[in-house]
Every structure is written in structure tokens, then in C-alpha cells.
C-alpha positions as semicolon CSV with decimal commas, in nm:
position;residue;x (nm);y (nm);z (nm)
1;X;14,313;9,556;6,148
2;X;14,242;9,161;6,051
3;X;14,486;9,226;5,715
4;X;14,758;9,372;5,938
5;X;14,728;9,160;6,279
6;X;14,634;8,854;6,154
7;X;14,677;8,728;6,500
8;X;14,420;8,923;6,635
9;X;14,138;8,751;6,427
10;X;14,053;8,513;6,705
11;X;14,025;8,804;6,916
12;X;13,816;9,001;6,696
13;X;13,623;8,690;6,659
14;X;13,554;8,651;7,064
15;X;13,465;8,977;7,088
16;X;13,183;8,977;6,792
17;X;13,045;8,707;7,008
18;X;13,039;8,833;7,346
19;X;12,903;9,181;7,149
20;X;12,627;8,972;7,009
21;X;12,539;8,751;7,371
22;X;12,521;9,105;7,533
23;X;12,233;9,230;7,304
24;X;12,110;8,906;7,252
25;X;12,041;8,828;7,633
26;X;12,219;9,026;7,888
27;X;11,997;9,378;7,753
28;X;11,647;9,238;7,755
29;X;11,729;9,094;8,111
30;X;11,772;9,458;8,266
31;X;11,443;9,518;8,199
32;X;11,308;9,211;8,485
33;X;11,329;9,292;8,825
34;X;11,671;9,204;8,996
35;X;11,669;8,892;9,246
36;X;11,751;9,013;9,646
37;X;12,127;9,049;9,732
38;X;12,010;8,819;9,987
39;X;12,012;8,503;9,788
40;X;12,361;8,549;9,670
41;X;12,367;8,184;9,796
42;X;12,182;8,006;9,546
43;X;12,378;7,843;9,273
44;X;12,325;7,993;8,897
45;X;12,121;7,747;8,752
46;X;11,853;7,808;9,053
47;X;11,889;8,193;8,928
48;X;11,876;8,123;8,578
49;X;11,537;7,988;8,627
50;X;11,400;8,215;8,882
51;X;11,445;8,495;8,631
52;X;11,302;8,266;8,363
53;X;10,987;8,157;8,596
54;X;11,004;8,542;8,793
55;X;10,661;8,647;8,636
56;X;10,481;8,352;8,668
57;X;10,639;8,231;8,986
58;X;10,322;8,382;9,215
59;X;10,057;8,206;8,986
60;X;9,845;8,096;9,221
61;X;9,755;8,474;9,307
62;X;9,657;8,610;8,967
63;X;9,378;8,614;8,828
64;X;9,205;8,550;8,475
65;X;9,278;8,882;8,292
66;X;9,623;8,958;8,485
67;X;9,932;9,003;8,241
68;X;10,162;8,731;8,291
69;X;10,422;8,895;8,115
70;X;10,521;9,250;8,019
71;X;10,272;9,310;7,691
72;X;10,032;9,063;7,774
73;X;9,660;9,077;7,569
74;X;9,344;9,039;7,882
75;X;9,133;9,110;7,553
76;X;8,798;8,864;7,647
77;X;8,835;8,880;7,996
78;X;8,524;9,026;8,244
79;X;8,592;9,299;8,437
80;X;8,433;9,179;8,730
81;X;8,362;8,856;8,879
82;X;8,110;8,703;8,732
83;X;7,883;8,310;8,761
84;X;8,021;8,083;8,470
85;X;7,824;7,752;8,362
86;X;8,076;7,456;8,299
87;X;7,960;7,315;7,918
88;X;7,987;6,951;8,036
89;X;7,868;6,935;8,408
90;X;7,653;7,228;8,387
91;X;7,783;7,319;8,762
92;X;7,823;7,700;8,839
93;X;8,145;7,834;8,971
94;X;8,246;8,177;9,003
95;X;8,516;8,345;8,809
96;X;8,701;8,634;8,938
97;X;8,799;8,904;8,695
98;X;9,013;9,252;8,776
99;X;8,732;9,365;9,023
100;X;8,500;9,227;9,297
101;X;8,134;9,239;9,233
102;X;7,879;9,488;9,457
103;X;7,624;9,227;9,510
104;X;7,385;9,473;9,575
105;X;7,470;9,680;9,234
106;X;7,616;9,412;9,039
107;X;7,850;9,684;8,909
108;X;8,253;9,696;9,041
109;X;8,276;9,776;9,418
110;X;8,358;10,132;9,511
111;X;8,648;10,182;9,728
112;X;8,607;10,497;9,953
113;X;8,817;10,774;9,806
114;X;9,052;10,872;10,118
115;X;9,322;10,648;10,272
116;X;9,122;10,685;10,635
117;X;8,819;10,588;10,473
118;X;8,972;10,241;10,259
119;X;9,163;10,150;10,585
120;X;8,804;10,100;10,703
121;X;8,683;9,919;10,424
122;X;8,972;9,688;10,494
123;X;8,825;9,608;10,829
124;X;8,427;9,760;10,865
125;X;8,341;9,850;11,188
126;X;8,070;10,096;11,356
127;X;8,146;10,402;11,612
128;X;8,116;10,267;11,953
129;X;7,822;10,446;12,043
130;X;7,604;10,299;11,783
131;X;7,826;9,954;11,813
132;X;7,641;9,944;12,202
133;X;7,307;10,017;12,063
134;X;7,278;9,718;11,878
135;X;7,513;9,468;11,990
136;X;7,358;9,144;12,150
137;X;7,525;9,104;12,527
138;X;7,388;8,715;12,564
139;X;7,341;8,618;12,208
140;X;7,156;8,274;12,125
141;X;7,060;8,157;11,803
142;X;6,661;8,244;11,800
143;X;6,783;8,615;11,957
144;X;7,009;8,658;11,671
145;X;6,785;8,519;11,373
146;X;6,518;8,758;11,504
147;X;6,733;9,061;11,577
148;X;6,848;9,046;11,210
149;X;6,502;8,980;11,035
150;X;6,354;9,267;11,238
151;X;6,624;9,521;11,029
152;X;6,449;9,378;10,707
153;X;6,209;9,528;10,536
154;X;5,953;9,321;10,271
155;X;6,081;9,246;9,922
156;X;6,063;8,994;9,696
157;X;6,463;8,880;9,664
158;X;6,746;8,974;9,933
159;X;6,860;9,247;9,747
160;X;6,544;9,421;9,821
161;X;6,514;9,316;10,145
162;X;6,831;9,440;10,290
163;X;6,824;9,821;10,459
164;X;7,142;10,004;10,604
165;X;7,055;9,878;10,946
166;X;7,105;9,497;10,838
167;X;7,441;9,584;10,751
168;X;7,498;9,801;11,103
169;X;7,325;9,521;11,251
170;X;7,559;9,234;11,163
171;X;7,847;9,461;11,167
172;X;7,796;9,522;11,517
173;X;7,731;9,111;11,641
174;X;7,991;9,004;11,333
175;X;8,210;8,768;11,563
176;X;7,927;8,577;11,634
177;X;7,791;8,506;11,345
178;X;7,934;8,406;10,976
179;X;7,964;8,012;10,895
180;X;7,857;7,870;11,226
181;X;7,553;8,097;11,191
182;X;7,485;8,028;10,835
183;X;7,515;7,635;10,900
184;X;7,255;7,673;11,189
185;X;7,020;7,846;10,999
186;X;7,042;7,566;10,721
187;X;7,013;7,268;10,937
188;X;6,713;7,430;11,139
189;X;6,544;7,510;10,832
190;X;6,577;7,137;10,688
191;X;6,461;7,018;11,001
192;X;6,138;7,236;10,955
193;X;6,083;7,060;10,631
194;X;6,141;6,730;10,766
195;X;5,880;6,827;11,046
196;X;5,660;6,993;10,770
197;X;5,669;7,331;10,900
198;X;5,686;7,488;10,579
199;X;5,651;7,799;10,698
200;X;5,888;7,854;10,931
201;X;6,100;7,649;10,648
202;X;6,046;7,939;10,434
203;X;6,113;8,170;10,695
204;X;6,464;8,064;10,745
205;X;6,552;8,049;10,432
206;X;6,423;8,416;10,369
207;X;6,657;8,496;10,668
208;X;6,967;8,316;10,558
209;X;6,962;8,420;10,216
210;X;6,915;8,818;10,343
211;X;7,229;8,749;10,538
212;X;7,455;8,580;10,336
213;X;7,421;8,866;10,123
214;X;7,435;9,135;10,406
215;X;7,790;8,940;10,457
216;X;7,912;8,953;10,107
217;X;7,865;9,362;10,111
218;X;8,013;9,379;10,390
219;X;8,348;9,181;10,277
220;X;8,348;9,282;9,924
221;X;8,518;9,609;9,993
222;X;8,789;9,425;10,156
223;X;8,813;9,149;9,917
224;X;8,887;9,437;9,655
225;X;9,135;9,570;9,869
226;X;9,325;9,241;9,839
227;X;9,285;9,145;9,513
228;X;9,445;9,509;9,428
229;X;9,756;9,378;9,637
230;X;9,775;9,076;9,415
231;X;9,869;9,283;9,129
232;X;10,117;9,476;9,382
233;X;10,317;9,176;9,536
234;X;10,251;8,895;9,260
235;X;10,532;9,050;8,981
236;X;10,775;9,137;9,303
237;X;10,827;8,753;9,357
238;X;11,191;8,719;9,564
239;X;11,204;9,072;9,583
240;X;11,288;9,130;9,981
241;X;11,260;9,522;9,958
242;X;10,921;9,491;10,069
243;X;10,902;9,875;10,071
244;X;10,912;9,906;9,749
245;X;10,582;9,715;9,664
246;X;10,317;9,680;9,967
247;X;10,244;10,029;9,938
248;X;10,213;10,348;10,144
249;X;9,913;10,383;10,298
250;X;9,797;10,178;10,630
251;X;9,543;9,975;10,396
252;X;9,812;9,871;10,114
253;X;10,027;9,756;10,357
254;X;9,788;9,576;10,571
255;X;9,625;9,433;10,220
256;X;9,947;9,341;10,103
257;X;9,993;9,130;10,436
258;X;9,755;8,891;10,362
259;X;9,865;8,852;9,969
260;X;10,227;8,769;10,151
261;X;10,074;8,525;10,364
262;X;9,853;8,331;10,153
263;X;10,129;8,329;9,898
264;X;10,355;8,167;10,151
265;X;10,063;7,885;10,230
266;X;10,036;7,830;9,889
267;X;10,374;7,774;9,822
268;X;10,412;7,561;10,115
269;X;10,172;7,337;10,028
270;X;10,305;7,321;9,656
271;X;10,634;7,199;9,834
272;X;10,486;6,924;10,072
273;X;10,271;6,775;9,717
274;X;10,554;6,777;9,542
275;X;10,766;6,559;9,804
276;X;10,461;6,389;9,839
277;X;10,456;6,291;9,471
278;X;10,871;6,218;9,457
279;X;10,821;5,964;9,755
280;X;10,572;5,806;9,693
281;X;10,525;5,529;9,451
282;X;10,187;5,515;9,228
283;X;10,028;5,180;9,330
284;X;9,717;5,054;9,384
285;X;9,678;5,109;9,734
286;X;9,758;5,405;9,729
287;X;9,544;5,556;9,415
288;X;9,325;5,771;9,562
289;X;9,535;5,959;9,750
290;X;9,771;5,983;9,500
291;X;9,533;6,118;9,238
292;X;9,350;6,360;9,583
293;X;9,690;6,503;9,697
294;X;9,742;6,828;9,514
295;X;9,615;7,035;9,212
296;X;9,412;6,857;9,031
297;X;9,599;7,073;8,748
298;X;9,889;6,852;8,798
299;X;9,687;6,556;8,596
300;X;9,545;6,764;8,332
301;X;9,713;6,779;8,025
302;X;9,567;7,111;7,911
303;X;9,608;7,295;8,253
304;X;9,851;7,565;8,152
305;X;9,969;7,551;8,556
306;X;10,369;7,490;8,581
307;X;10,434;7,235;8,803
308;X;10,825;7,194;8,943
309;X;10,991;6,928;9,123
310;X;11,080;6,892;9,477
311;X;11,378;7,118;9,465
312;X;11,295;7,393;9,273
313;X;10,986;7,395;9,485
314;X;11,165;7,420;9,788
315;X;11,397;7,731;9,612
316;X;11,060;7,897;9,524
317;X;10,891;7,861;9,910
318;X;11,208;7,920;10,067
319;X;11,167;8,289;9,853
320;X;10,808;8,305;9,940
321;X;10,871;8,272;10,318
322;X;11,136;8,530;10,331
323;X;10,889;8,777;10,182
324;X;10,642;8,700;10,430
325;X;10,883;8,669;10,753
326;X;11,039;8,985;10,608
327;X;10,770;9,247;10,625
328;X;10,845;9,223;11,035
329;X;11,172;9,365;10,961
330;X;11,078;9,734;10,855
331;X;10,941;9,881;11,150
332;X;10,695;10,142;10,956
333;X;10,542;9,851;10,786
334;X;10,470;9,681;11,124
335;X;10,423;10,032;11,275
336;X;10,098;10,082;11,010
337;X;9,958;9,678;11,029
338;X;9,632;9,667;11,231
339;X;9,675;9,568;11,614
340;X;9,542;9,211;11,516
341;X;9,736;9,154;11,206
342;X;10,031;9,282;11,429
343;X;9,905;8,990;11,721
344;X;9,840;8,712;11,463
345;X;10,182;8,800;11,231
346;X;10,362;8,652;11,582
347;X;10,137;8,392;11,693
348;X;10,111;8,195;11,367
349;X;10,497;8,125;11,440
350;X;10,393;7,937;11,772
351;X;10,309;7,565;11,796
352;X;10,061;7,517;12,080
353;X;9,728;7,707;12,218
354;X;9,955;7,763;12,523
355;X;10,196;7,961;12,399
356;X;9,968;8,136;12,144
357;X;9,790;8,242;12,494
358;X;10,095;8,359;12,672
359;X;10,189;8,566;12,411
360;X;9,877;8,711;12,356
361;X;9,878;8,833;12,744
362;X;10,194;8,993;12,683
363;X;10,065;9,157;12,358
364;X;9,772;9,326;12,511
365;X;9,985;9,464;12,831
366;X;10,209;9,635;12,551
367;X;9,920;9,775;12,327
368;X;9,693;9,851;12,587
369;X;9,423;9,659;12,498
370;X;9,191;9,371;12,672
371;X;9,192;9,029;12,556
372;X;8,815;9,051;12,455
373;X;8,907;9,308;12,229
374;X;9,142;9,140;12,061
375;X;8,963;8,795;12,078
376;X;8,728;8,984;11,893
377;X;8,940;9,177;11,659
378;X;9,069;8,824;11,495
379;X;8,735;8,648;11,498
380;X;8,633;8,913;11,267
381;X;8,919;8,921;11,065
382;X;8,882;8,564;11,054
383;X;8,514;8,594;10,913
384;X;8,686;8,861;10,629
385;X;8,915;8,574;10,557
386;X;8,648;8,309;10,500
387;X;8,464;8,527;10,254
388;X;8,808;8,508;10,042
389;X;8,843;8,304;9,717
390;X;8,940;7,922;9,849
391;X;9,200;7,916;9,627
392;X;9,447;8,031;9,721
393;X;9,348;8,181;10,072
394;X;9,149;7,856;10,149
395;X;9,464;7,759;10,362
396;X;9,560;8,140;10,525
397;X;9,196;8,169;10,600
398;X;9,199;7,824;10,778
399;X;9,484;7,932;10,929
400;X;9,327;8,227;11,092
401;X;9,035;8,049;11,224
402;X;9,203;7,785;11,464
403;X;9,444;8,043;11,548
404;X;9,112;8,219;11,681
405;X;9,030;7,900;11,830
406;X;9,329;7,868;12,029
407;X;9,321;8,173;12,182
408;X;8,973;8,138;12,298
409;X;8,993;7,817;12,410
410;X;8,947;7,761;12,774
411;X;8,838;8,123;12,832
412;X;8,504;8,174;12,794
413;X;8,480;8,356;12,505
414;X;8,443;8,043;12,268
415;X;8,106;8,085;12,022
416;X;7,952;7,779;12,125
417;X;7,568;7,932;12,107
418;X;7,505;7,704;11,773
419;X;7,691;7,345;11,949
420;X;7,340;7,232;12,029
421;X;7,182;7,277;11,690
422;X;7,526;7,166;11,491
423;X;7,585;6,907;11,729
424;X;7,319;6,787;11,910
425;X;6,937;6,703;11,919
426;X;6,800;7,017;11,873
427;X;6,909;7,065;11,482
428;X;6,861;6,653;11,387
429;X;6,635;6,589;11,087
430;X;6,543;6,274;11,005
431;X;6,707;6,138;10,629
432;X;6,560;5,931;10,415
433;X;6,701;5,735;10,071
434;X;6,538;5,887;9,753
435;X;6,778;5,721;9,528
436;X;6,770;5,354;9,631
437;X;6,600;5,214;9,285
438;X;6,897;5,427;9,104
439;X;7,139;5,197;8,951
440;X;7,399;5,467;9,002
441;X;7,308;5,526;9,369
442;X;7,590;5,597;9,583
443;X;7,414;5,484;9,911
444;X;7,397;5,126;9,728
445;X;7,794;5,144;9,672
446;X;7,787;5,228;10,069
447;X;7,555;4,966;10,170
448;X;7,809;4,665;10,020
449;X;7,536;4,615;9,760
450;X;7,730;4,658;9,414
451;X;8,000;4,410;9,341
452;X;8,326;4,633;9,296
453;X;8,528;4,501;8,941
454;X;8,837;4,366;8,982
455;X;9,075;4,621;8,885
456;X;8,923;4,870;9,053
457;X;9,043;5,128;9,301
458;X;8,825;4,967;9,589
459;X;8,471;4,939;9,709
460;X;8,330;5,279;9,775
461;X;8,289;5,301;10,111
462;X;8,693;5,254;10,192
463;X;8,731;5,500;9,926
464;X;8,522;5,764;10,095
465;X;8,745;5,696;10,391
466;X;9,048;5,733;10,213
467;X;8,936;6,070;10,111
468;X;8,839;6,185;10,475
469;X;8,447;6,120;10,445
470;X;8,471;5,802;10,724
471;X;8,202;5,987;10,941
472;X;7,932;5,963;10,642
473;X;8,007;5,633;10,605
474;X;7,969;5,533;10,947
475;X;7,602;5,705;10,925
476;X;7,465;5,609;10,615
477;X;7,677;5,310;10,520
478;X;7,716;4,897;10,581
479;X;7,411;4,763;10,773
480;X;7,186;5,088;10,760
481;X;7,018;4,974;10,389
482;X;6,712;4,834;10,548
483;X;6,678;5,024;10,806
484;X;6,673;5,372;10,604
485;X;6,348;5,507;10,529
486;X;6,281;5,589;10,135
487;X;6,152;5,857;9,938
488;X;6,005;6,074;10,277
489;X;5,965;6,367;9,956
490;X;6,017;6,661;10,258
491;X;6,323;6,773;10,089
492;X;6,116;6,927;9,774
493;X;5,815;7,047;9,998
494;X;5,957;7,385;9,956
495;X;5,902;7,322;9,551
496;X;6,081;7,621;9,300
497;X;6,097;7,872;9,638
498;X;6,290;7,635;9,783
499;X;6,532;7,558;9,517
500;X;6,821;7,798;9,479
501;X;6,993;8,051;9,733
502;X;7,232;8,303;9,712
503;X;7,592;8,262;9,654
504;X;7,875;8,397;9,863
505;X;8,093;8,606;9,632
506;X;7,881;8,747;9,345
507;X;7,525;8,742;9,379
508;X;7,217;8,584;9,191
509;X;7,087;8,278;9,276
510;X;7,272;7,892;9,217
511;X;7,158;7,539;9,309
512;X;7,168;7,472;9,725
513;X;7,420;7,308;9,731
514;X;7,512;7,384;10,075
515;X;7,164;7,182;10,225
């Protein structure tokens, strides 16, 4: 054809070309999940990189051992989460691998095999009957810490301590316990030790560490639940046929929720850092805030985090929002959320206690149910929340909690039972300074007594304040040197027994460093 219509050699030319572009690019593309309809809007070169960045764009959510990309090698990676040592600070973190840890069996948490039955490990409860028996009508704190050790039986760690009726127990008075309760229990049993009461010292540590563990088994379930929705939602990023991904079942969907929300948090707070970081200009007053806003990812040159500007961020949350705003829109989705996922899907929209309360009034009259009930319906959820990973649900589960706040406040219903112990005289302890002949000690830096260098971000104590600590400084800082008494020793009086407890999340024992 090129011998006889030499004029159509450009054309034959054009075509090889676009023949070529086709297989080169336009093929493989088919094969990643097409953007919404929705965001015809956006101009090309935002699409051209949403399809580039579509699997990676819900990072925050995956985990080590997730495939990033179709094909991806998770060769290496542990199964379940599991306590890693850092080489060079030696501190212990926990890693999270494709499934939650049983604390009590250290093996992969079993999910109960019918949909019924994993809609209730999604949120644990007890029959009412039973629920009456044991639930405390006028809790206090010395009513609950004995009502829980009297379900234990003897053993020599918390695993072995533990019976079926600690977990009915603490399932049935759950929304008045978790961290308030936890705290309590921590500063009462430093106060023994200051007091050198080691035995009831030892006592409340026995009790604390039984039910921080009681708490884990009871979240794990749910925790698994979520994580499971991770792998659902995260490659659907910008994909507004929610249908199509959350799942069937009541306990996908209300899983799936959550992964939606904290995705939307996460993304949100990706967008204000990276205004924060376009606006404002690196100087010297401003260092540690600039260096504290953020991932610390952002300043690591071998975090393999992506980190975009301010207005591909805002492309990426906008998406994120719209899958989260959008699950309200299919009314089988909302038909199968629980009644306070339902309540707290509406009122995270509203700005003030007030109207959080209003609407809350109006949502019992239509579900027929009392406000107690669902007061106590979030609070728990709440507490399921807390137990998640703080990154990324650190935010959602925040989130949750003052929203439980707000809708308790001024009612009565407030869990104020530990306000004396966290907040008044009955949990004080007296400190004492058992570093002050350290060259390195902090509490000098605090006390003015270490010359700052010139160059330097600041003297330590307006440094603390800049990162949000002002309160320790007001108690331990400028002025309070002499006056501090030294090396007091109560905090070791417990010696090795004393030393470790256990860790939310996986089990085994790790330095206190909650006390």
C-alpha cells in the first residue's frame, strides 16, 4: 500500500503509533480499577496521577505484609502481630502483620464462623439476663477493682489468672471502665509504693495487669474484623460504589465503616500538615513545631511514605471524604450499620454538644430506644476504638470519645467515679528527683540549670511548652530544684515483680512505661 499511495505513509505512520500507545499503556490500564463518574470534574493531570498513586493512595491503612501492587512478594512478613525490639533504642513496639494476636493463645484470633455470630464479635455483649446479674448499679472505684479480682482465680501471670467470668464480668460494667480505669489503678498503685504499702502495691498491679488483658480479648475479635476491612476498602480508593467493596453481611459493612472513617481522618490531617508545611516558613522560632507537625516520615530519607503537596492532598481527601459521606447514601448499607454507628455517622457532622444532644433526642424517639442505652452503646464502642492501632485510628478513636463526652455532658451519666483519684488528693504520690547528679538530667534542663548553646532551638523548658507539655513544666520546673526531694528509691520497692506489665495489643510483658 506504501509503494502505491505514497501519500498515505504519514498515515500509516500515525497509526503504527497510536497501535503501539494502545498496547503500550491504554491495555495494562484496564486492568486498575476505574475512577467514579463522579469526579468527571477533575482535570487530567489530577487523573493521571490518581491512577498512578490508586494502589498506594490508602497507605496509611495497610499493613506490613499487604500487596501494594497487583503481584506483590509479603515473603518475610509475620502472620500475626507480633513485639519487635528497635536495634538502636532497644524500645519495643508492636508490629501488626495480616492477623490480630489471641493474647490468651498467642495464635491468630478466631472469628466465629456465622455472620450472627461475627456481628457480635464486632461489638461483644452479654444476654440481658446475665448482663443484670453482674452489672454494678453505683459503681466506685474500690467496688469495681474488687468485683473484678473476685472473678480471678490464682496463677502466676494474667493469662492464667483470667476465667470466663472476668471476661462476662467486664463485658457487663465495660462503659465504665477502660483508660480512666486503667489510669486509676496505676496512680493508686504508685501511691502505695510511695506510702510503702507494698502489698497492696502488688495487689494492684496483679489487678491491672489481669484486666488489661481481659480487655485486649475482648477487642481483639473486633480489631480483626477491621483490619479484614482494610484489605476490603484500601485498593477501592475513589471508588464511590461503596456496594461493591464494604461487603454483605451486617459486620463487613459495619467494619468497613470505621476503615472509611479513619481513612477520612487520616487524610484530613495529611491535608492540614501539608498546608501547614507550604505556609509556613522554617525558622528558628518556629523549629519545633515545624519538625512536631506531621509524620515524622516526612523527614526521613529512607521512609518509603509518599508525601504530596497541598493540592494533590486536597484531590486525595476530597476522594476520601466522599467515600465516607457516601456510605449514607445506600439505604441497605445504613439499614445494616449498628444503631450507634447509625447515631454517631450523623452527629460527627455537628459542631457543638448542643446540637449533638438535640439530635440525639430525636434519634432515640425514631429508633425506640432510651438515651442511656445509647449513651452506653457509644461509650463502648468508644472503648473498642481505643484498643485500635494509634496510627491511623488514633484520630477516629479520639473522635469517638469526646463525641461520647458531649452527649453525656450535663446529664448525669458522665463517668466521673475516678475524678477524685485522677484529679484530686486521693490518688497524689509524692515525686522525688533520682536523676539530679545526671549530667543528662532533664529536670536540670527544667530547673534553668544548664546553659542552652547559642544556636540552639531554645532552653528546654519553652521547648516542652512548645510541644504541649506546659503543665509538667509548671510542676516540676523553674524554682522547684531545691525544693524537690532526691532519690526517695519507692519507685523500685516493687524490685523485678514490679518491673514490666502487659501490653495492650499482643501480649507478653514490656517495660512500664505507662507509670
Amino acid at each position: 500500500l506504501l509503494i502505491c499511495f505514497p501519500k498515505m505513509k504519514r498515515v500509516a505512520i500515525i497509526a503504527i503509533c497510536l497501535t503501539a500507545i494502545t498496547h503500550a499503556w491504554l491495555l495494562p490500564q484496564s486492568r486498575i480499577p476505574r475512577l467514579s463518574t463522579s469526579l468527571s470534574g477533575v482535570s487530567k493531570r489530577a487523573r493521571k496521577k490518581t491512577v498512578a498513586e490508586l494502589q498506594t493512595a490508602s497507605a496509611p491503612l495497610n499493613r506490613p505484609g499487604d500487596a501494594q501492587d497487583a503481584g506483590a512478594d509479603a515473603g518475610g512478613v509475620e502472620e500475626t502481630s507480633t513485639i519487635k525490639v528497635d536495634s538502636e533504642t532497644g524500645l519495643r513496639m508492636i508490629e501488626e502483620g495480616r492477623a490480630v494476636m489471641d493474647p490468651l493463645t498467642r495464635q491468630p484470633v478466631k472469628l466465629s464462623k456465622t455472620p450472627e455470630m461475627r456481628l457480635a464479635d464486632f461489638s461483644p455483649g452479654l444476654p440481658m439476663e446475665l448482663r443484670g446479674k453482674l452489672r454494678l448499679e453505683r459503681p466506685t472505684f474500690e467496688s469495681i477493682v474488687s468485683g473484678f479480682e473476685a472473678t480471678l482465680q490464682d496463677g502466676d501471670s494474667p493469662q492464667a489468672r483470667i476465667t470466663n467470668d472476668s471476661i462476662d464480668w467486664t463485658l457487663a460494667n465495660l462503659d465504665n471502665l477502660s483508660y480512666p480505669f486503667r489510669q486509676a489503678l496505676t496512680r493508686m498503685k504508685m501511691k502505695a509504693q510511695s506510702e510503702a504499702k507494698l502489698d497492696e502495691a502488688r495487689r494492684l498491679k496483679a489487678v491491672r495487669d489481669a484486666y488489661l488483658l481481659t480487655e485486649n480479648v475482648i477487642t481483639c475479635k473486633f480489631r480483626q474484623l477491621v483490619l479484614e476491612a482494610e484489605q476490603r476498602v484500601g485498593p477501592n480508593f475513589s471508588n464511590l460504589d461503596i456496594p461493591s467493596y464494604v461487603g454483605r453481611h451486617p459486620y463487613e459493612i459495619n467494619a468497613s465503616w470505621v476503615v472509611l472513617q479513619a481513612m477520612r481522618m487520616t487524610w484530613e490531617k495529611k491535608l492540614r500538615d501539608a498546608q501547614f508545611y507550604e505556609t509556613t516558613p522554617r525558622e528558628k522560632s518556629r523549629t519545633t513545631t515545624w519538625l512536631s507537625s506531621g509524620d515524622p516520615g516526612r523527614f526521613d530519607t529512607d521512609s518509603k511514605k509518599k508525601f504530596y503537596g497541598a493540592e494533590d492532598t486536597a484531590r486525595m481527601t476530597g476522594w476520601a471524604q466522599k467515600m465516607a459521606t457516601s456510605i449514607a447514601d445506600f439505604e441497605e448499607l445504613q439499614g445494616k450499620l449498628l444503631p450507634e454507628i447509625r447515631f454517631i455517622s450523623t452527629a460527627i457532622g455537628l459542631e457543638t454538644g448542643t446540637e449533638i444532644r438535640k439530635y440525639a433526642y430525636d434519634f432515640v424517639d425514631k429508633e425506640g430506644l432510651t438515651m442511656e442505652a445509647l449513651s452506653e452503646g457509644v461509650k463502648r464502642f468508644a472503648i473498642l476504638c481505643d484498643n485500635m492501632q494509634p496510627d491511623p485510628y488514633g484520630p477516629f478513636s479520639r473522635l469517638i470519645a469526646e463525641l461520647s463526652s458531649a452527649l453525656d455532658s450535663g446529664s448525669g451519666r458522665e463517668v466521673t467515679l475516678y475524678d477524685r483519684i485522677l484529679y484530686g488528693p486521693e490518688g497524689a504520690f509524692e515525686t522525688y528527683d533520682f536523676e539530679a547528679e545526671s549530667e543528662f538530667s532533664m529536670l536540670r534542663f527544667l530547673d534553668n540549670e544548664v546553659d542552652v548553646k547559642e544556636g540552639g532551638v531554645g532552653p528546654l523548658d519553652e521547648v516542652m511548652r512548645q510541644f504541649g507539655f506546659g503543665a509538667v513544666v509548671d510542676a516540676v520546673g523553674k524554682g522547684k530544684g531545691n525544693d524537690r526531694k532526691k532519690d526517695l528509691g519507692w519507685l523500685d520497692a516493687l524490685g523485678e515483680d514490679g518491673v514490666g506489665k502487659l501490653e495492650r495489643g499482643v501480649g507478653g510483658y514490656v517495660e512500664d512505661g505507662e507509670e
